[in-house]
PDB file of the backbone (N, CA, C, O) and the ligand in Angstrom, with CONECT records:
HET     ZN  A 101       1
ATOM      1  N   UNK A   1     100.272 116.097  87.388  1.00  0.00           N
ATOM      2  CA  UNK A   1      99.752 115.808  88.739  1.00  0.00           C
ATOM      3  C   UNK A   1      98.311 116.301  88.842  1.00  0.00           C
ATOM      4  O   UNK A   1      98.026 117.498  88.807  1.00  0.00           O
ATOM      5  N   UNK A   2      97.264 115.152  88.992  1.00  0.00           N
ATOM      6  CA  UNK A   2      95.973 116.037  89.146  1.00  0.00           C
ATOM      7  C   UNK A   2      96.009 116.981  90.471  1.00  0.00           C
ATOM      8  O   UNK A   2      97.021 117.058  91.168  1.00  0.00           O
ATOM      9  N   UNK A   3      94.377 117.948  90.853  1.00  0.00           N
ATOM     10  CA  UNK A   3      94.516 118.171  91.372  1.00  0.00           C
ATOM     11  C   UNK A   3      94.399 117.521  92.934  1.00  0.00           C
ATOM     12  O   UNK A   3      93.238 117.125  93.038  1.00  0.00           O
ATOM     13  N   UNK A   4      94.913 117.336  93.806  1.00  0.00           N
ATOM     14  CA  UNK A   4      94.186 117.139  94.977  1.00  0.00           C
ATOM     15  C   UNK A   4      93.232 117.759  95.739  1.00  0.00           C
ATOM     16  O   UNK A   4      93.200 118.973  95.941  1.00  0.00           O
ATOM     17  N   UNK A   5      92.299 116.797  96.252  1.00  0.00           N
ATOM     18  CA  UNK A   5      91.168 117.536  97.212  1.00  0.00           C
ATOM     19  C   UNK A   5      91.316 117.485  98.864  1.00  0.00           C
ATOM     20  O   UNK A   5      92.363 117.784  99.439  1.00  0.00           O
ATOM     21  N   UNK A   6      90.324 117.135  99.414  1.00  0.00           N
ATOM     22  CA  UNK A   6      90.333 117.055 101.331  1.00  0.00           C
ATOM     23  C   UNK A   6      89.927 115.559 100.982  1.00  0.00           C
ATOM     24  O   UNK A   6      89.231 114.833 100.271  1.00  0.00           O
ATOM     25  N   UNK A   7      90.765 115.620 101.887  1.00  0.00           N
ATOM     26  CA  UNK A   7      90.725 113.756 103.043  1.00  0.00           C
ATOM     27  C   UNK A   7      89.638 113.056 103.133  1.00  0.00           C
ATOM     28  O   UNK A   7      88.877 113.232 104.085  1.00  0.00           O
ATOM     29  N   UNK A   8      89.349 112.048 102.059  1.00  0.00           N
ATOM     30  CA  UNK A   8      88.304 111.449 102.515  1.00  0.00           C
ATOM     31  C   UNK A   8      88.071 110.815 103.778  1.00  0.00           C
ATOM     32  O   UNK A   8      87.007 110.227 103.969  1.00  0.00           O
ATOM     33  N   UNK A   9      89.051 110.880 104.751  1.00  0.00           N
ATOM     34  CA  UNK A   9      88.846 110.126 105.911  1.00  0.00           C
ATOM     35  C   UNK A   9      88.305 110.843 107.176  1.00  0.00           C
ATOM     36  O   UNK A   9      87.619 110.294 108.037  1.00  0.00           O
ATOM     37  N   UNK A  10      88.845 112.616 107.180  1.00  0.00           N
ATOM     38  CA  UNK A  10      88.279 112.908 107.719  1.00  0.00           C
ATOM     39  C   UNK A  10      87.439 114.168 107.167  1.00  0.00           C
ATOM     40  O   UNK A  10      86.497 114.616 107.820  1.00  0.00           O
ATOM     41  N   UNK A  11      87.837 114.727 105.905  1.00  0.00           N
ATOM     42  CA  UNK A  11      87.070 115.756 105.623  1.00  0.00           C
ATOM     43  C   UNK A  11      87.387 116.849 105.630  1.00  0.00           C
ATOM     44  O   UNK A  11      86.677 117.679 105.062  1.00  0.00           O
ATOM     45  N   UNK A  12      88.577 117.225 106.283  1.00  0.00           N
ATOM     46  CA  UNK A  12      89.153 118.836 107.024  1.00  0.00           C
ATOM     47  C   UNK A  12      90.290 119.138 106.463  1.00  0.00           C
ATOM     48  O   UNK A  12      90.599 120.316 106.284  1.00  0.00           O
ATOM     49  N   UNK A  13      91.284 117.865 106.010  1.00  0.00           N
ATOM     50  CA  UNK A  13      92.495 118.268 105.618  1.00  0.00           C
ATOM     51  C   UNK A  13      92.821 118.171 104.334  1.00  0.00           C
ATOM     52  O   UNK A  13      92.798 116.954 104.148  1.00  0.00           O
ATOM     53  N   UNK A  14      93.027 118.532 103.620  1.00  0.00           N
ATOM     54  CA  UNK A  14      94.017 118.745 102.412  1.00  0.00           C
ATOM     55  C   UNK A  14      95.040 118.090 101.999  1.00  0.00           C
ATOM     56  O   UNK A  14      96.152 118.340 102.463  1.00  0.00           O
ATOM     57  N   UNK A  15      94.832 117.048 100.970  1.00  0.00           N
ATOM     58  CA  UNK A  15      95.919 115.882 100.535  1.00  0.00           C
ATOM     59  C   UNK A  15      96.933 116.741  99.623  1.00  0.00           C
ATOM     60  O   UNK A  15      96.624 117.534  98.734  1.00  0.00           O
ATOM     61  N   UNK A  16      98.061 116.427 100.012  1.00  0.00           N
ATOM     62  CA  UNK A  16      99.598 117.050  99.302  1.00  0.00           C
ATOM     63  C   UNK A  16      99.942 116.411  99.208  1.00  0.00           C
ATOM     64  O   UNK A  16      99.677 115.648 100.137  1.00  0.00           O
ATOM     65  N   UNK A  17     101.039 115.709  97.995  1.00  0.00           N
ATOM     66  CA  UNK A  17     102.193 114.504  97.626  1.00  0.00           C
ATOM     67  C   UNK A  17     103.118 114.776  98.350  1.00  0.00           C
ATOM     68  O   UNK A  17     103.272 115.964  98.631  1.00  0.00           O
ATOM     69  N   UNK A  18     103.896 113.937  98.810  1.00  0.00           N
ATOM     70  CA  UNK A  18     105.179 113.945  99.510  1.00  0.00           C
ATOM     71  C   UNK A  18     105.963 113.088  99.462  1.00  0.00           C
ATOM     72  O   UNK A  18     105.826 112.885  98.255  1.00  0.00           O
ATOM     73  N   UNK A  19     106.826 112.260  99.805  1.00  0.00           N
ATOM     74  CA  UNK A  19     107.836 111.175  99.849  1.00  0.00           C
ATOM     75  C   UNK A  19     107.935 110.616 100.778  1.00  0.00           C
ATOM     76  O   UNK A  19     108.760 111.030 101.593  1.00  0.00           O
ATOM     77  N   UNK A  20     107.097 109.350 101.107  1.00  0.00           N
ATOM     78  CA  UNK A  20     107.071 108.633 102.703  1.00  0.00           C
ATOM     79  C   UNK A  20     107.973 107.802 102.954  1.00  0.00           C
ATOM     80  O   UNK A  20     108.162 107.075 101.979  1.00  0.00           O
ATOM     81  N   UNK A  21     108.580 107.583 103.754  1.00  0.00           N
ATOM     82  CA  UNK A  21     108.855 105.770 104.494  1.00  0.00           C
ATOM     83  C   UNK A  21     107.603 105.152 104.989  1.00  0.00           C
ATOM     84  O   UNK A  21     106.862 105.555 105.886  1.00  0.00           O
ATOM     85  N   UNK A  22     107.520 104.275 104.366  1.00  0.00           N
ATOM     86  CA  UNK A  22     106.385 103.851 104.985  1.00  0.00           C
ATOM     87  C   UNK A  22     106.760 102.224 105.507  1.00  0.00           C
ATOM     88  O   UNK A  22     107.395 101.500 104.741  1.00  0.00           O
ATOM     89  N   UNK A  23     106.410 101.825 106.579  1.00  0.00           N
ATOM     90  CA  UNK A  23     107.180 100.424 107.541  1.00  0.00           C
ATOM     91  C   UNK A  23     105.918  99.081 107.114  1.00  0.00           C
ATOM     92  O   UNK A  23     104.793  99.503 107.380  1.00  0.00           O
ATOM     93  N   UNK A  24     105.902  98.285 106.798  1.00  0.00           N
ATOM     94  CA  UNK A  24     105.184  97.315 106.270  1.00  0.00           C
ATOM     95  C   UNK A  24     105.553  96.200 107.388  1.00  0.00           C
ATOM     96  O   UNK A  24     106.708  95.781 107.460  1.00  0.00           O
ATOM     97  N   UNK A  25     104.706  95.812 108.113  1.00  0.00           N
ATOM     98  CA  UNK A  25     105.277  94.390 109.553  1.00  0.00           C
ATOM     99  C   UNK A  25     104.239  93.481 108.397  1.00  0.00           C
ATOM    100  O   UNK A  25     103.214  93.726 107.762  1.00  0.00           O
ATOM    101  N   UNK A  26     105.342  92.110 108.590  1.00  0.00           N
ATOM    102  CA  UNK A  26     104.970  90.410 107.641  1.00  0.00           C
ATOM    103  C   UNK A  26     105.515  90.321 108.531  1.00  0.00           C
ATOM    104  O   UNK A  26     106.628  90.723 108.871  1.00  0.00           O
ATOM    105  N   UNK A  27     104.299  89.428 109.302  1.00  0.00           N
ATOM    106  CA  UNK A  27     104.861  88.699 110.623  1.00  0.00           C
ATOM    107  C   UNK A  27     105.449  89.096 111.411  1.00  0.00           C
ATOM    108  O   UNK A  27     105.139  90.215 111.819  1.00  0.00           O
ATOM    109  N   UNK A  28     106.525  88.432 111.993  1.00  0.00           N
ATOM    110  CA  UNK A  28     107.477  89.098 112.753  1.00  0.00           C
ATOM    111  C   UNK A  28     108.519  89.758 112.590  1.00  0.00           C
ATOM    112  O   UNK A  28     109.429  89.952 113.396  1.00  0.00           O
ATOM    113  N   UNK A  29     108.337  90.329 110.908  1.00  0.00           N
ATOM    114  CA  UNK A  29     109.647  91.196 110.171  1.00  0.00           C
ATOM    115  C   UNK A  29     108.798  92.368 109.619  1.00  0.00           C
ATOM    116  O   UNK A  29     107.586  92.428 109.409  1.00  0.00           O
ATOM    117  N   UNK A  30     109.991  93.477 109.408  1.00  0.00           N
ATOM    118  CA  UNK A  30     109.122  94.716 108.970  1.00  0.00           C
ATOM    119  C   UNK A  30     109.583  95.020 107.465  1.00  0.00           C
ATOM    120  O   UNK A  30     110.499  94.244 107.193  1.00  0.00           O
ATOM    121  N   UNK A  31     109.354  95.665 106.642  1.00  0.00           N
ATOM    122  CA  UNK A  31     110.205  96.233 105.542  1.00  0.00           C
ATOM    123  C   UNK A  31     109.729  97.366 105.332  1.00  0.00           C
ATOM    124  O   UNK A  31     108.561  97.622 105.625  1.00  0.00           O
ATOM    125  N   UNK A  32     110.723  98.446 104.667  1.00  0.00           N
ATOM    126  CA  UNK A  32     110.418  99.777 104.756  1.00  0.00           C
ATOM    127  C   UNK A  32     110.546 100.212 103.335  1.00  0.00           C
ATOM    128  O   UNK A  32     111.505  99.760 102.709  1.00  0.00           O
ATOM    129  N   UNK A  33     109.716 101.029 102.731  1.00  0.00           N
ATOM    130  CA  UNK A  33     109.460 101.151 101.417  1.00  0.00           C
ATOM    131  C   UNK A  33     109.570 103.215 101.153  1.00  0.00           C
ATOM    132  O   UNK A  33     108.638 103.925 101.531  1.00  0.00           O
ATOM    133  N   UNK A  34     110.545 103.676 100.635  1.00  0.00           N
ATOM    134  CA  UNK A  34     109.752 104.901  99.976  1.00  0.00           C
ATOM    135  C   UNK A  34     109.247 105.063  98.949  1.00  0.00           C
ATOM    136  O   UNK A  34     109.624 104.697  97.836  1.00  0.00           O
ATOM    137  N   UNK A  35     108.001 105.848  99.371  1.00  0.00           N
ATOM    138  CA  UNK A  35     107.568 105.636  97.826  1.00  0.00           C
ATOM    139  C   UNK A  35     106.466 107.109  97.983  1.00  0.00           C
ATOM    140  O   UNK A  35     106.253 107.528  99.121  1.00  0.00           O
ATOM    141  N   UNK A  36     105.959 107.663  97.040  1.00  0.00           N
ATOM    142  CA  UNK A  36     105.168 108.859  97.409  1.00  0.00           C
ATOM    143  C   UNK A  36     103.784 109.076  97.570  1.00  0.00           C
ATOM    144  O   UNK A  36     103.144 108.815  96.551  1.00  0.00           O
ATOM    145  N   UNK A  37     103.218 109.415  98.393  1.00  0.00           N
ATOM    146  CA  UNK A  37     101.625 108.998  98.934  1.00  0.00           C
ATOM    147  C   UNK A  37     101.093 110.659  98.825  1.00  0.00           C
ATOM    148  O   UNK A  37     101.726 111.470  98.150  1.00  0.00           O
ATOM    149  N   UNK A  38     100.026 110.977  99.474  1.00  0.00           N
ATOM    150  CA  UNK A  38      98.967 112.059  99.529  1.00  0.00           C
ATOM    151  C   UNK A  38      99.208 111.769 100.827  1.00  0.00           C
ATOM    152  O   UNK A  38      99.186 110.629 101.291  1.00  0.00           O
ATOM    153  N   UNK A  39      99.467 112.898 101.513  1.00  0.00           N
ATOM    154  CA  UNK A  39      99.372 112.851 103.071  1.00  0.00           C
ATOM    155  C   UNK A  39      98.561 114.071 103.237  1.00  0.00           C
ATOM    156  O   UNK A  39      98.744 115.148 102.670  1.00  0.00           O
ATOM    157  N   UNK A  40      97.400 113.686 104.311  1.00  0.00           N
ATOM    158  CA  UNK A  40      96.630 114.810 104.735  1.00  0.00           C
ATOM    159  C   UNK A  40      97.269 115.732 105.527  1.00  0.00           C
ATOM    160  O   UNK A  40      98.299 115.428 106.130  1.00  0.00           O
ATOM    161  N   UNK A  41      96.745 116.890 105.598  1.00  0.00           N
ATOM    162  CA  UNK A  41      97.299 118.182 106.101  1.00  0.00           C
ATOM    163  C   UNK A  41      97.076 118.180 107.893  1.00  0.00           C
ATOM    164  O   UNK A  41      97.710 118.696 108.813  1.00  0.00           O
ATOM    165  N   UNK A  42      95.904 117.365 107.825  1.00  0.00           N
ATOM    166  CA  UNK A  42      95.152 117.069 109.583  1.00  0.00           C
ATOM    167  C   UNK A  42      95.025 116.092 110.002  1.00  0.00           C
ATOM    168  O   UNK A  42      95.060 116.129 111.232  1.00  0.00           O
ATOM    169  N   UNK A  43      94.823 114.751 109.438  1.00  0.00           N
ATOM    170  CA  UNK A  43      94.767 114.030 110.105  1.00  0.00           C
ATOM    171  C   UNK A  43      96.243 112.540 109.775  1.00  0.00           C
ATOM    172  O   UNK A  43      96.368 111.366 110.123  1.00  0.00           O
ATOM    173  N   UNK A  44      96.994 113.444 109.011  1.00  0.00           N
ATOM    174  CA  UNK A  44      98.233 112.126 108.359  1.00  0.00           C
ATOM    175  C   UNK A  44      98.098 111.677 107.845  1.00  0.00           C
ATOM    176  O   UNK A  44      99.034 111.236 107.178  1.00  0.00           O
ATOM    177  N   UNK A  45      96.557 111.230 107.549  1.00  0.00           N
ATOM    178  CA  UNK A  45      96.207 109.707 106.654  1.00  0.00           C
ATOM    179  C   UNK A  45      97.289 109.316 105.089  1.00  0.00           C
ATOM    180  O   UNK A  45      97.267 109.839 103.975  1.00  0.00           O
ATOM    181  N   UNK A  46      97.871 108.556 105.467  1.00  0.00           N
ATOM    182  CA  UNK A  46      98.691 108.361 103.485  1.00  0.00           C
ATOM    183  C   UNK A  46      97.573 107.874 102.925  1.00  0.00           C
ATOM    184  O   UNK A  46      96.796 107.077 103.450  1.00  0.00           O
ATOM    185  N   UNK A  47      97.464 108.538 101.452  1.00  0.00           N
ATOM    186  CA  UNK A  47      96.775 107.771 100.411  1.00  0.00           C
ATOM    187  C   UNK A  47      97.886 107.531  99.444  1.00  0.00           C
ATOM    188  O   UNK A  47      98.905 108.213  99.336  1.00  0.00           O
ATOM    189  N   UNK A  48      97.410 105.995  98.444  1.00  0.00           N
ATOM    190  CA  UNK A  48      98.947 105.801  97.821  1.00  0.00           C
ATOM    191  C   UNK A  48      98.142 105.463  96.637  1.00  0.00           C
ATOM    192  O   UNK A  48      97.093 104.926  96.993  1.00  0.00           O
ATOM    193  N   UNK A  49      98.230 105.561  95.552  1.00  0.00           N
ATOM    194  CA  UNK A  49      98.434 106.147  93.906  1.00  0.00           C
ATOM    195  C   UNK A  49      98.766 104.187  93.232  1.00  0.00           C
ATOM    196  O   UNK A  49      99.670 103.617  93.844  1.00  0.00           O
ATOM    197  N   UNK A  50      98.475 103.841  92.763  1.00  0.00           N
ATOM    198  CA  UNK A  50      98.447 102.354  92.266  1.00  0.00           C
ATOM    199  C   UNK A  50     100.262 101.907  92.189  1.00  0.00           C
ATOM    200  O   UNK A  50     100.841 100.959  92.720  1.00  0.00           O
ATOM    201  N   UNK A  51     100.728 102.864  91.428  1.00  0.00           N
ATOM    202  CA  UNK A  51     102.194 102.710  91.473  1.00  0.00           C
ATOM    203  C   UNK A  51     103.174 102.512  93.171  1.00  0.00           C
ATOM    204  O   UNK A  51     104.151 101.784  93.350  1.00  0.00           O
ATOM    205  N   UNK A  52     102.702 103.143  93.882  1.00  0.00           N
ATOM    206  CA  UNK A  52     102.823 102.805  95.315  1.00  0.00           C
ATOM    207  C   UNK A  52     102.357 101.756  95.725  1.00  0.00           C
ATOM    208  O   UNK A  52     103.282 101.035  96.100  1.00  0.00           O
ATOM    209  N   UNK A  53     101.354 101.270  95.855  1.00  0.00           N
ATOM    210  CA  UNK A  53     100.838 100.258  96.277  1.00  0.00           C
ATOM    211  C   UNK A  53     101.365  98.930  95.576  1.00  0.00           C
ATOM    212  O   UNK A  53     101.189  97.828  96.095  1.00  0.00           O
ATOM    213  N   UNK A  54     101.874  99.066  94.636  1.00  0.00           N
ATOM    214  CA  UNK A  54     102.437  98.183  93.589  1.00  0.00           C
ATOM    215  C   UNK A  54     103.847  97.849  93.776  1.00  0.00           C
ATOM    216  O   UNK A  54     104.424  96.836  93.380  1.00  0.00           O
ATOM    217  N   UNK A  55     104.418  99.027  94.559  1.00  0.00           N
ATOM    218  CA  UNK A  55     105.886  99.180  95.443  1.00  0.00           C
ATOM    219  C   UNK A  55     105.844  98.233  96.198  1.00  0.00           C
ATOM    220  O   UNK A  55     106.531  97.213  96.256  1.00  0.00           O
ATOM    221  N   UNK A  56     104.542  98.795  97.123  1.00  0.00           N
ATOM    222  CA  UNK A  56     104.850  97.820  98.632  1.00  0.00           C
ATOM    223  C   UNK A  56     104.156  96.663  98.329  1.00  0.00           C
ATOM    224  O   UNK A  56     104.307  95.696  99.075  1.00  0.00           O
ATOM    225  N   UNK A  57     103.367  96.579  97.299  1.00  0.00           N
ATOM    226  CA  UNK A  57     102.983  94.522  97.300  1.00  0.00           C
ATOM    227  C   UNK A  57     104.486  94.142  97.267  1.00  0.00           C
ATOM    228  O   UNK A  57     105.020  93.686  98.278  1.00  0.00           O
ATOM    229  N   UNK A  58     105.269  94.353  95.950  1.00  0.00           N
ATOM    230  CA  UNK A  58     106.731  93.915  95.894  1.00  0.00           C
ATOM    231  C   UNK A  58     107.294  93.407  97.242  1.00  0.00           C
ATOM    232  O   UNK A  58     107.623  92.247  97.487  1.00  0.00           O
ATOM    233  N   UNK A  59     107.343  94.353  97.983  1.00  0.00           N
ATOM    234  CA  UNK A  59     107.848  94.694  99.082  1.00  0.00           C
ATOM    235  C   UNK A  59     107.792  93.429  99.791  1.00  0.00           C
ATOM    236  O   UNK A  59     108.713  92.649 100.032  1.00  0.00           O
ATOM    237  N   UNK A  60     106.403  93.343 100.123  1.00  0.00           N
ATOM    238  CA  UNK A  60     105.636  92.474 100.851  1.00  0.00           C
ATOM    239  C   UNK A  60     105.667  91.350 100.633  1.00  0.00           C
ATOM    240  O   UNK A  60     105.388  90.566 101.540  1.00  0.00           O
ATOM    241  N   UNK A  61     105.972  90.949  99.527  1.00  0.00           N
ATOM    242  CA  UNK A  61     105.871  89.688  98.600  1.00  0.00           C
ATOM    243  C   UNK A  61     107.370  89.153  98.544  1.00  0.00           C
ATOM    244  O   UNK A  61     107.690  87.994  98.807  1.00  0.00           O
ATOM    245  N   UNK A  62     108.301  90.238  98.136  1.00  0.00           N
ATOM    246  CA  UNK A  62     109.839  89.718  98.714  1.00  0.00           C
ATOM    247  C   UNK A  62     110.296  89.396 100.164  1.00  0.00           C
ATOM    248  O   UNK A  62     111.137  88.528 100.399  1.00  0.00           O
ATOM    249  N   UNK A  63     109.709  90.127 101.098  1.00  0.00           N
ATOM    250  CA  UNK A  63     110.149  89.663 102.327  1.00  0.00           C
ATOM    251  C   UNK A  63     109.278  88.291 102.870  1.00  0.00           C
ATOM    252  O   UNK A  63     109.636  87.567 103.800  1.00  0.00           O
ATOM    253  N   UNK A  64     107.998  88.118 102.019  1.00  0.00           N
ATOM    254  CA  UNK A  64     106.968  86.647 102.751  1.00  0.00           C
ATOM    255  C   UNK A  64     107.791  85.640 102.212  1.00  0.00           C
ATOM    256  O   UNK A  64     108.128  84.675 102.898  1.00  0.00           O
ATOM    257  N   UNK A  65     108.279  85.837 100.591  1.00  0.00           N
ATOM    258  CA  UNK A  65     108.946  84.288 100.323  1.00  0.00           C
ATOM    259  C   UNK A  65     110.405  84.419 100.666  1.00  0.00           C
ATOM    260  O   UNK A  65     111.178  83.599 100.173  1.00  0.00           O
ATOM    261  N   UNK A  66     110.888  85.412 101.500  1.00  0.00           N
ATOM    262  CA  UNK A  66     112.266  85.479 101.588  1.00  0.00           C
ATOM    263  C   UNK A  66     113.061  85.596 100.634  1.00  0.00           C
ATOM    264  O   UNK A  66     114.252  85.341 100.811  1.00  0.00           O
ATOM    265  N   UNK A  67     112.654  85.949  99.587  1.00  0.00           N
ATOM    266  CA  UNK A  67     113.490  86.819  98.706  1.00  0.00           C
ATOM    267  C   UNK A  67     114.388  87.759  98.978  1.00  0.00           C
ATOM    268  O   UNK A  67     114.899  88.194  97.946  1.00  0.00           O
ATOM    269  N   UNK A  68     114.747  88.201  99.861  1.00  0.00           N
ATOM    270  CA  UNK A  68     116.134  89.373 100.651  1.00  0.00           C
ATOM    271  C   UNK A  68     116.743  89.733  99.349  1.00  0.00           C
ATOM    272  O   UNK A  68     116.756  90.963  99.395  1.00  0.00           O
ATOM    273  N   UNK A  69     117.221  89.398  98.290  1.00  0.00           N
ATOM    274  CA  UNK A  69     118.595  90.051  97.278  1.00  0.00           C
ATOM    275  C   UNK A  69     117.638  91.496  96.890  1.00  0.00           C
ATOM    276  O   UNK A  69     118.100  92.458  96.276  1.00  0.00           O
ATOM    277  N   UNK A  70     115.898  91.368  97.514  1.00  0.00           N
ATOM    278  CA  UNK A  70     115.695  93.195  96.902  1.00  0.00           C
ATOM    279  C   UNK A  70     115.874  94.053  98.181  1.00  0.00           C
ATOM    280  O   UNK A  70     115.528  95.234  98.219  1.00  0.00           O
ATOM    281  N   UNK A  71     116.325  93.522  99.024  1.00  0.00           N
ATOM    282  CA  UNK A  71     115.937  94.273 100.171  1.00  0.00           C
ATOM    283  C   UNK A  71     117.105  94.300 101.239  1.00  0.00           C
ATOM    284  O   UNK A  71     117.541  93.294 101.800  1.00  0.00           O
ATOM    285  N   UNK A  72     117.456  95.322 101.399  1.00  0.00           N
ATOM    286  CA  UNK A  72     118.739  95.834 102.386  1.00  0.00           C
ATOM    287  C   UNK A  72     118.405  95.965 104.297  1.00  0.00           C
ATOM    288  O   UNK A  72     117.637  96.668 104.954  1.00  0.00           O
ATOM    289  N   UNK A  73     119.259  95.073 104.605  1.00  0.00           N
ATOM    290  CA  UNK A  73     118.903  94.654 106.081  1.00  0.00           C
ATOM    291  C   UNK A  73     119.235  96.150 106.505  1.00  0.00           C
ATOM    292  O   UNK A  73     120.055  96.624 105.717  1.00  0.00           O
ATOM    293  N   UNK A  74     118.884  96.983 107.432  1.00  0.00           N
ATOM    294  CA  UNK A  74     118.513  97.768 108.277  1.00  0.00           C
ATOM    295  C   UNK A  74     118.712  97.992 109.515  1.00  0.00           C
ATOM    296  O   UNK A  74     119.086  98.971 110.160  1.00  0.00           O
ATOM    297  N   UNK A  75     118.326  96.656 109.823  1.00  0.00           N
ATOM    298  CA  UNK A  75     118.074  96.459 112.060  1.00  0.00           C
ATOM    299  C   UNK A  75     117.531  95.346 111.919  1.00  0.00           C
ATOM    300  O   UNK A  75     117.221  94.550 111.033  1.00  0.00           O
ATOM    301  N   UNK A  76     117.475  95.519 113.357  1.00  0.00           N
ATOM    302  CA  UNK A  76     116.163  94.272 113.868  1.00  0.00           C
ATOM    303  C   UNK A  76     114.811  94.581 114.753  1.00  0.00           C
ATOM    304  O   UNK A  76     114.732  95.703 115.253  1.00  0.00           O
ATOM    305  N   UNK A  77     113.853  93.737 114.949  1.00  0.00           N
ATOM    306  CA  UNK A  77     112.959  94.050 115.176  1.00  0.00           C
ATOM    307  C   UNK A  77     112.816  93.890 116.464  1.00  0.00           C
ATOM    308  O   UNK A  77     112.956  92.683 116.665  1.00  0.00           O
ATOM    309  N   UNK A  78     112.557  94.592 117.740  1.00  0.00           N
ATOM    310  CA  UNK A  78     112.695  93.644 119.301  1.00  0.00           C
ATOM    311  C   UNK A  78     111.008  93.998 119.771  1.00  0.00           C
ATOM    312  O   UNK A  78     110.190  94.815 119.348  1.00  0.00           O
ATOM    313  N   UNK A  79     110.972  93.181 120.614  1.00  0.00           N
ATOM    314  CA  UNK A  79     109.591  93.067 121.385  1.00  0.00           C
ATOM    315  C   UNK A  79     110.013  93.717 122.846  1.00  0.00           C
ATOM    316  O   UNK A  79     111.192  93.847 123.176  1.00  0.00           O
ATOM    317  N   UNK A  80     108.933  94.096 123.651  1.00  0.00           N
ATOM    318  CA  UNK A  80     109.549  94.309 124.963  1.00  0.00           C
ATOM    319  C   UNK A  80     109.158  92.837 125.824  1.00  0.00           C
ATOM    320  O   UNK A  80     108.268  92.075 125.445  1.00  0.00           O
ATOM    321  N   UNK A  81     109.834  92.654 126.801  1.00  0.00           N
ATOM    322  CA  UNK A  81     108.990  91.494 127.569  1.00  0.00           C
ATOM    323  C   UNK A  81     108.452  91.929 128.723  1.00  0.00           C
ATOM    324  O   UNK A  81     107.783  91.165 129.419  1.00  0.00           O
TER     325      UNK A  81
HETATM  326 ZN    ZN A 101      92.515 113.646 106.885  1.00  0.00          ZN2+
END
């Protein structure tokens, strides 16, 4: 694990690995991915590592062509009116 530094986003906090859910909305559907990011200490920001990001293209890419057999229904999504 290299080392981590402070947040390029804001400067103050301190990136640590952790294990996210992270919620991905395609359209009017969401999909939820764990996978492990750098989360800042101050301001939350996830940073995600190529192998993550490589998670949630999958992700993203199974739920746009409707591919479902990788992906386990959950809920549903509601709007308010
Ligand atoms: Zn930050």
């Amino acid at each position: 694990m290299q080392p981590k530094g402070s947040c390029p986003r804001c400067g103050i906090g301190m990136l640590a690995p952790e294990v996210v859910e992270e919620t991905l909305i395609v359209g009017p559907n969401a999909v939820q991915v764990t996978v492990e990011a750098d989360v800042c200490s101050y301001c939350g920001e996830r940073w995600f590592a190529p192998p993550a990001i490589a998670t949630i293209d999958v992700a993203i890419q199974h739920l746009r062509t409707g591919d479902l057999s990788h992906l386990n229904h959950i809920g549903e999504v509601y709007k308010a009116s």
